[in-house]
N, C-alpha and C positions, 0 to 999 in steps of 0.2 A: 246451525241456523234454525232447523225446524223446533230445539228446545230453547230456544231465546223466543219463540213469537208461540208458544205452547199458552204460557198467563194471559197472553191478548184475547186467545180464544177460548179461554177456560172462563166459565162463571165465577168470577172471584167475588170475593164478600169486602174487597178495598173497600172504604167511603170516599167521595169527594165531599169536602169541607171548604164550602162556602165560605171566603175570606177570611180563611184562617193564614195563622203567621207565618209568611216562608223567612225559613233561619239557612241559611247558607254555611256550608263548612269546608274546608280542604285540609290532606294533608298538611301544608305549611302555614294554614293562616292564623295571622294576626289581626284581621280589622275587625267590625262591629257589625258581621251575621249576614251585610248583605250581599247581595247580589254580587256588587262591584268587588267588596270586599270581606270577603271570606272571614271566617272565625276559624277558632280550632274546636276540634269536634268536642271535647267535653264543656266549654263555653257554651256552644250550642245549643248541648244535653242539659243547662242549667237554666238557660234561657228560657226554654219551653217547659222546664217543669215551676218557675214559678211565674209565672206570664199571665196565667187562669184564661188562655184562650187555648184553641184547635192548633196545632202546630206541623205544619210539613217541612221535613229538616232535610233539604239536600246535601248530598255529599260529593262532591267534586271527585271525578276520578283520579284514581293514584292508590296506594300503599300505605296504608297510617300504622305506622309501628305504634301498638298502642295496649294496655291493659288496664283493668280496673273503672273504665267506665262508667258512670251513673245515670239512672234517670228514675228520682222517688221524689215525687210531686208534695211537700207534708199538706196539701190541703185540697183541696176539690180541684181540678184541673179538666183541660179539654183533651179531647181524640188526639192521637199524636198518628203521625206516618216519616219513618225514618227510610229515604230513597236514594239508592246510588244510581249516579249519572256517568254510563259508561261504568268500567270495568272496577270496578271499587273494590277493594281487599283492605279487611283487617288484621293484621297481625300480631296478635300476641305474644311471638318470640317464647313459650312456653313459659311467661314469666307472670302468670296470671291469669283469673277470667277475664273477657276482653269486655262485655257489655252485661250489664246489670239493667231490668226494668222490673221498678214495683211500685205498682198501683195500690196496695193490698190497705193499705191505711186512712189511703184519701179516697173520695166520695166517686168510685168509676163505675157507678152503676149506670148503661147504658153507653159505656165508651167504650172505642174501638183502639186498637194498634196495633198499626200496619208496620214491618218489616219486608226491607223491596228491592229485590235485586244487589245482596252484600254477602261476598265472600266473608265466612268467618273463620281464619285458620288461626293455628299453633296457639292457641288458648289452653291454660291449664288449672285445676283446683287439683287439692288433694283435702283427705281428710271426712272424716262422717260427719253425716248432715251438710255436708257441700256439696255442692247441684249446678251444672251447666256451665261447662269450661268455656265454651265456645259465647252461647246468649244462655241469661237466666232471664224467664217472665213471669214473674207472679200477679196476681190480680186477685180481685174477689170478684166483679162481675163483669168485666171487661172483656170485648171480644179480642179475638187474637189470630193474625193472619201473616204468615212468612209464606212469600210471596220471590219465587224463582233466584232463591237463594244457595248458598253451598256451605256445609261444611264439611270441613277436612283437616286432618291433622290436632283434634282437639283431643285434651286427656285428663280425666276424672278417676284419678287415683288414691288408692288408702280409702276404701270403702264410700266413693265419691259416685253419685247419680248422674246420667245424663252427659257423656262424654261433648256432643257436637252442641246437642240443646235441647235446655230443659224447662218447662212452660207450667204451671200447676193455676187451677183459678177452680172457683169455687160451683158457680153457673155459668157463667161464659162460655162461649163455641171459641175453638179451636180449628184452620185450615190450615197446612200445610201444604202448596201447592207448587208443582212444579219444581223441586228444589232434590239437592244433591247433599247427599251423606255418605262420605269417603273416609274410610283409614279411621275414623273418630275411634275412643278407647274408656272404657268406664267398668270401674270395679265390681260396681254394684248393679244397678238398673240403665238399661240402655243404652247399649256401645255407643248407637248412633244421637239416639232422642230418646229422652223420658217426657210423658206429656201429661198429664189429668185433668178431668173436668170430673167435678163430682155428679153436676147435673148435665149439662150443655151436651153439645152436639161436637166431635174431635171427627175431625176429616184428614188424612193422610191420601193425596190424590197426585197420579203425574210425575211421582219421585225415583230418584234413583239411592239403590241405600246399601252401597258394596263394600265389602271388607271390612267392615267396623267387627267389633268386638266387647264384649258387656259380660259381667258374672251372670243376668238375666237379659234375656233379651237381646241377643247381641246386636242388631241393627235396629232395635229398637222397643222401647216399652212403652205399652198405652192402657191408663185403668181406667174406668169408670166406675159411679156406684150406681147410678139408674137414667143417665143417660144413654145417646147414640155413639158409635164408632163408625164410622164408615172407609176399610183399607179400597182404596180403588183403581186399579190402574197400575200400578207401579212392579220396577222392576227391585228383585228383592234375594240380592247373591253375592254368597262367598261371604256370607256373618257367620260369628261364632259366639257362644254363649259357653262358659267354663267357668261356672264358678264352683270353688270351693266344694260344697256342700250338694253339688249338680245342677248342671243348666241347663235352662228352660229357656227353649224358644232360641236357637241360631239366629234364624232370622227377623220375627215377631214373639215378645212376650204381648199378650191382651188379658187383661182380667177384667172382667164384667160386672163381676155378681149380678145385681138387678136390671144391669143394663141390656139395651138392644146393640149384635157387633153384626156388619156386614164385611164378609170378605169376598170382597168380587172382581173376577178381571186382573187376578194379578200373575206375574213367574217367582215364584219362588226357588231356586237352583242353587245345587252345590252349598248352602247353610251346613252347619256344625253345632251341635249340643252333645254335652260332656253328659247328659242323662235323657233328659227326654223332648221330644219336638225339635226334630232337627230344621225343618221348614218354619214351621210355626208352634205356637204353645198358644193354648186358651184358658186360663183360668177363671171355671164357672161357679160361682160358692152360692146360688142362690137356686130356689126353683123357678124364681121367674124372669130367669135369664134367656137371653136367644141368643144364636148363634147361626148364622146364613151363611154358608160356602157355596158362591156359585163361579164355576166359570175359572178356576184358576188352574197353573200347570204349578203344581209342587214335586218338582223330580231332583232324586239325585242327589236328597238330604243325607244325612247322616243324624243317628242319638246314639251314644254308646246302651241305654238304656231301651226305652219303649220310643214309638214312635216315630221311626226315621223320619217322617215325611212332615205329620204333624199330630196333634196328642192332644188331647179335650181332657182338663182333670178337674172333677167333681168331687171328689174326698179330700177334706181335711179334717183330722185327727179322726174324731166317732162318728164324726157328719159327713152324710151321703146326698147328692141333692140330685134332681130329676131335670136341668135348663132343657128346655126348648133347641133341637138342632138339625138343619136342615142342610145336605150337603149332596147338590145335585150339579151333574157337567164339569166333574172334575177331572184330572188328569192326576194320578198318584198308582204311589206302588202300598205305602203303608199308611195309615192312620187307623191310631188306637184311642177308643175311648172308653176313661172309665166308668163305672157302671151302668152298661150300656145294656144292660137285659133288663132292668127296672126300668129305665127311663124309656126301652120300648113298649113294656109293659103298661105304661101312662100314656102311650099314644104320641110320644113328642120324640121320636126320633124318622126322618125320613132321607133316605137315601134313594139316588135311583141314578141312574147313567151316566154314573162314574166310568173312568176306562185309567188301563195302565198301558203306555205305550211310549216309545222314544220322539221327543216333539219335533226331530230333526228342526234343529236351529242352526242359523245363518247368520252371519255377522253376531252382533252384541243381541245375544237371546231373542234374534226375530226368527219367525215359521218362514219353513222352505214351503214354497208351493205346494209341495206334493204331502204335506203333513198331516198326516190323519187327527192332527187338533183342528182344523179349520171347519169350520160351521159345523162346530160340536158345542156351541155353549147353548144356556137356555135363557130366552126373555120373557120376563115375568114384569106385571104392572108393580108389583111389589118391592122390587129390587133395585136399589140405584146404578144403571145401567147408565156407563159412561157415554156419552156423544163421539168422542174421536179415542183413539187409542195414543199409543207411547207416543207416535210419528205426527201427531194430527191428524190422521188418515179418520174416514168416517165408521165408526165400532161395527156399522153393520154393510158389510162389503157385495156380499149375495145372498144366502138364503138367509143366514139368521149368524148371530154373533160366533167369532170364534173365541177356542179356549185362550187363556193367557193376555198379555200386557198388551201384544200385536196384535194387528188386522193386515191380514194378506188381503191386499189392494188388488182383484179381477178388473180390469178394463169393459174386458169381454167373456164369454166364457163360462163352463160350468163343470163340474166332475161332483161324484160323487164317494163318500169315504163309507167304510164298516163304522160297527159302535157296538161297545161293550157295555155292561152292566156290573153290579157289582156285587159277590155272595156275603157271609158274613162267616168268621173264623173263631170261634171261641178261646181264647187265650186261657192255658191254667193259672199265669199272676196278675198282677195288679190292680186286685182289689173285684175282680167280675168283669173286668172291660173286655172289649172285643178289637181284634186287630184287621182291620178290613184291606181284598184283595181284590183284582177284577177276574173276570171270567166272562168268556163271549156268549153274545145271549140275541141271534137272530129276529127275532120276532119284536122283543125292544129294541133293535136296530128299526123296524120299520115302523114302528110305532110313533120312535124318537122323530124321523126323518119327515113324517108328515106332522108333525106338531109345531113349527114355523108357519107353515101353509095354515095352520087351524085357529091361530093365534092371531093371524093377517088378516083372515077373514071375520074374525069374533072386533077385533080393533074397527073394520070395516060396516060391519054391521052398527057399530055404535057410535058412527060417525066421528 
């Protein structure tokens, strides 16, 4: 229940559209869109793409055995929002992708589409250059928002991107909120989700995104070239990345170059890479790139290579680049990155009160009480610091945020934990990077602990 009313309370980027056309659909109909009598869902999809208005497409609950899907407007068109009412499942019976949308040709500069509450299972492509078994969304400037959705059971095979779903647009933002990616399977990029914005802003928030599987990326790939990322919140376990040639990133592939990536508030657990980032992988090709890790638990990865936990890589071929990276209040055993003595050399590497410890988890990856993660994270005006955690619960429960996707809910009460710091290890391969450890460090223990109280009062001070 508490992940059904999770979108209600989440800042979503939906539009309401002002007497725009409701199109009605059901698994079995036949009538003419409305209300009374239902259509069948690709009628509907046809409906609203040559219509030239705003279109809100209900979908009746039930089970549409369905694949191959369309919605490509050829000329200027309005916002679309596709909604299931009640428990709506797609089914593609692995005999196809199930839904296609592309804006890419007609005039969507300024338009939105919403995705809302639709299971989208057993969707399949195969083949290169084939992208998003489950939803494909292209656009050129279109916003894009999948909105407490699932996929599962989708598969992108024979060099196929984007197992559950795959989103590409040019400037457009991207949210993904509140939504679930299971079991999904992809050869190439993103077991779970492939997603790009070249410029826009791509938000992954509130997700669940377990056991997928992708050559890169296994639970999911996200690039930008100089726009935002923002991972926040989400629970992020038991992906695997294996491809071929070695994989990158179990659980998250991200590549940056010029872009800004936050990664904050998340669990990362139990991931798998066949080379390097078993947690996560960052690919930084640019110098003015950033990278923000704040606040997450990454334990318990695996890379047969570098990386266990998670892996920063700045070298490709003769090019060595310097991004911006900042990775404070984290929970980890290993993270390595490349060329990390240069890049501290420029001033743009900052590390500080990280710790390695067992996050003693309870039920589905939440903190036991007694967890030495709890009011270990740090809050910074700078950082997009979530309002409520995985449960809804409020992110900041006593003294200041804790580590990972969970908030250990105090009624009453206080206690206080240790805190570690973190040294730096020099590694003899991979190109000069550094493979970092923790080690206990008293005096930032109590440095760390009055800097919530310092932060209250500076907030305080400035009304």
């Amino acid at each position: 229940m508490k992940r059904k009313l999770i979108a209600a309370l989440l800042v979503s980027t939906t539009v309401s559209f002002v007497q725009a056309k409701e199109i009605y659909v059901s698994p079995k109909g036949i009538g003419d869109c409305s209300k009374e009598n239902p259509c069948e869902i690709q009628i509907g999809l046809y409906n609203a793409s040559t219509n030239g208005e705003d279109d809100i497409i209900y979908l009746q609950e039930g089970v549409y055995k369905v694949n191959n899907l369309i919605y490509a407007p050829p000329t200027d068109e309005g916002n679309l929002i596709i909604e299931g009412r009640g428990d709506v499942i797609l089914d593609g019976n692995k005999e196809g992708r199930i839904l296609q949308i592309d804006t890419f040709v007609s005039n969507d500069d300024g338009k939105n589409i919403t995705i809302k509450n639709i299971s989208f299972v057993n969707g399949k492509i195969e083949g290169e250059n084939k992208k998003g078994a489950g939803l494909f969304i292209k656009t050129k400037y279109a916003n894009i928002t999948i909105e407490d959705c699932k996929f599962e059971g989708n598969i992108a095979t024979i060099d196929a991107d984007g197992g559950g779903l795959y989103i590409q647009t040019n400037t457009g933002n991207i949210s993904i909120i509140n939504s679930t990616f299971k079991k999904n399977t992809s050869q190439d990029y993103g077991g779970g989700f492939d997603v790009n914005s070249l410029e826009g802003t791509i938000k992954v928030s509130h997700c669940i995104v377990e056991e997928n599987e992708g050559g890169y990326g296994g639970g999911g790939s996200i690039e930008t070239s100089i726009g935002r990322v923002e991972i926040i919140n989400n629970i992020i376990v038991k992906n695997k990345s294996d491809a071929a040639g070695g994989g990158r990133g179990g659980g998250i592939l991200l590549t940056l170059k010029a872009g800004k990536g936050f990664i904050v508030n998340n669990t990362f657990v139990e991931n798998t890479s066949s080379a390097y980032g078993g947690g996560f992988h960052i690919k930084a090709f640019d110098n003015n790139g950033k990278a923000y890790i704040y606040n997450n638990i990454i334990y318990n990865n695996s890379a047969e290579k570098f990386g266990k936990d998670a892996y920063i890589e700045t070298e490709i071929g003769n090019s060595k680049y310097e991004p911006t990276i900042k990775l404070e209040n984290n929970n980890f055993e290993n993270f390595f990155v490349e060329n990390l003595t240069k890049i501290k050399e420029e001033g743009k590497f900052d590390e500080r009160f990280n710790i390695s410890a067992d996050p003693m988890f309870v039920g589905y990856y939440h903190l036991d009480k007694n967890s030495p993660l709890i009011d270990r994270g740090v809050i910074k005006e700078d950082i997009p610091l979530p309002e409520r955690d995985i449960d809804l619960e409020p992110r900041i429960s006593r003294k200041t945020v804790d580590i990972g996707a969970d908030e250990v809910f105090f009624p009453t009460g206080n206690n206080s934990n240790s805190q570690n710091n973190t040294s730096m290890e020099t590694s003899g391969e991979g190109g000069g990077g550094c493979s970092l450890s923790s080690s206990a460090s008293s005096i930032n223990a109590l440095l760390y602990l009055a800097l919530p109280f310092l932060l209250l009062v500076r907030r305080f001070l400035r009304g």
